[in-house]
C-alpha positions as CSV (number, residue, x, y, z in Angstrom):
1,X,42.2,91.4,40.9
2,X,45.7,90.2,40.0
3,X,46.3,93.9,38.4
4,X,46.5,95.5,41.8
5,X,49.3,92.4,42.8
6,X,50.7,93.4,39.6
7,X,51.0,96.7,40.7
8,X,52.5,96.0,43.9
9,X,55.2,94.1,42.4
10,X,56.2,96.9,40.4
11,X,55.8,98.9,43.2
12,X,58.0,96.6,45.2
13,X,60.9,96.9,42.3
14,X,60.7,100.7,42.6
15,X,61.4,100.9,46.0
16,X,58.0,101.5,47.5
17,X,57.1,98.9,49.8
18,X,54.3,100.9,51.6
19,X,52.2,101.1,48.5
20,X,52.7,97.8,47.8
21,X,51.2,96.7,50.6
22,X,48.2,98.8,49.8
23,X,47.4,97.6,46.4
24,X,47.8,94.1,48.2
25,X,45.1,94.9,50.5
26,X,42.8,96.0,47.9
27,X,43.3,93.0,46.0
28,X,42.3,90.9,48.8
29,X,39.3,93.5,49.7
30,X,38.2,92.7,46.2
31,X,39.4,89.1,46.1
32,X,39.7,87.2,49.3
33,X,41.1,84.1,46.9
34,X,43.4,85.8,45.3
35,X,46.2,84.0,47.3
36,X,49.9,85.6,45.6
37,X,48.3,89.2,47.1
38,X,49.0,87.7,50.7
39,X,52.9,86.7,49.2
40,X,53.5,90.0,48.0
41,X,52.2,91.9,50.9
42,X,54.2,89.8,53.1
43,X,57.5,91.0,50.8
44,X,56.3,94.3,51.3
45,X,56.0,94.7,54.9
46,X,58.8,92.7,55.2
47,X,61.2,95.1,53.1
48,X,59.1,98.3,55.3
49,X,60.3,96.6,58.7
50,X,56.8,95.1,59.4
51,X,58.2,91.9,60.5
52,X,54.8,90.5,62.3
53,X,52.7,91.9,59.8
54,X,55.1,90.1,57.1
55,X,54.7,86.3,58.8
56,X,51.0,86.1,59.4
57,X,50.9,87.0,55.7
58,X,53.8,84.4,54.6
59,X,51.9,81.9,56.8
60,X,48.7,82.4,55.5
61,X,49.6,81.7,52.3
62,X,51.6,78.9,53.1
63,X,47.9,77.6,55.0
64,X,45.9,78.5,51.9
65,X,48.7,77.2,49.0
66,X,50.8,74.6,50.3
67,X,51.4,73.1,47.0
68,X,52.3,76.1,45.1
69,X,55.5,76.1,43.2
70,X,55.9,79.7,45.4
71,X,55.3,78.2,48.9
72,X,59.2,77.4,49.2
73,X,60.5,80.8,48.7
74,X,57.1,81.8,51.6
75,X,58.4,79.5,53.9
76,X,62.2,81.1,53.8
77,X,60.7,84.5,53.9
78,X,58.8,83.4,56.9
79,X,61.6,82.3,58.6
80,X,63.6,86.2,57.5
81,X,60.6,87.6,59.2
82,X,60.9,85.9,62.0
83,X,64.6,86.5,62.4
């Protein structure tokens, strides 16, 4: 499953932040575990103006990983969503 988040991150670089979100959602059709897809679709709605959206994802990963070396940089990106 990670190569749909792969996908979204490059889809995230190029400016496309809907699709991103997309292939995030697939990967977590596919792959409820697959925690970094929630991360990424946060970004993405995030960068698309989906600020709500963007912190229930941030927040569930922060639930789900809270160890992770990534959870940090969730945690700031919850707080720019919730700006």
């Amino acid at each position: 499953m990670s190569a749909w988040e792969t996908r979204a991150r490059v889809r995230l670089a190029l400016g496309n932040p809907r699709e991103a979100v997309r292939d995030c959602t697939k990967c977590r059709a596919l792959d409820k575990g697959y925690t970094r897809a929630l991360l990424t679709r946060g970004l993405g709605r995030l960068e698309a103006g989906e600020r709500a959206e963007a912190a229930k994802d941030f927040e569930e990963f922060i639930r789900r990983a809270p160890e992770s070396a990534l959870a940090e940089y969730a945690r700031q990106k919850l707080e720019e969503a919730r700006r």
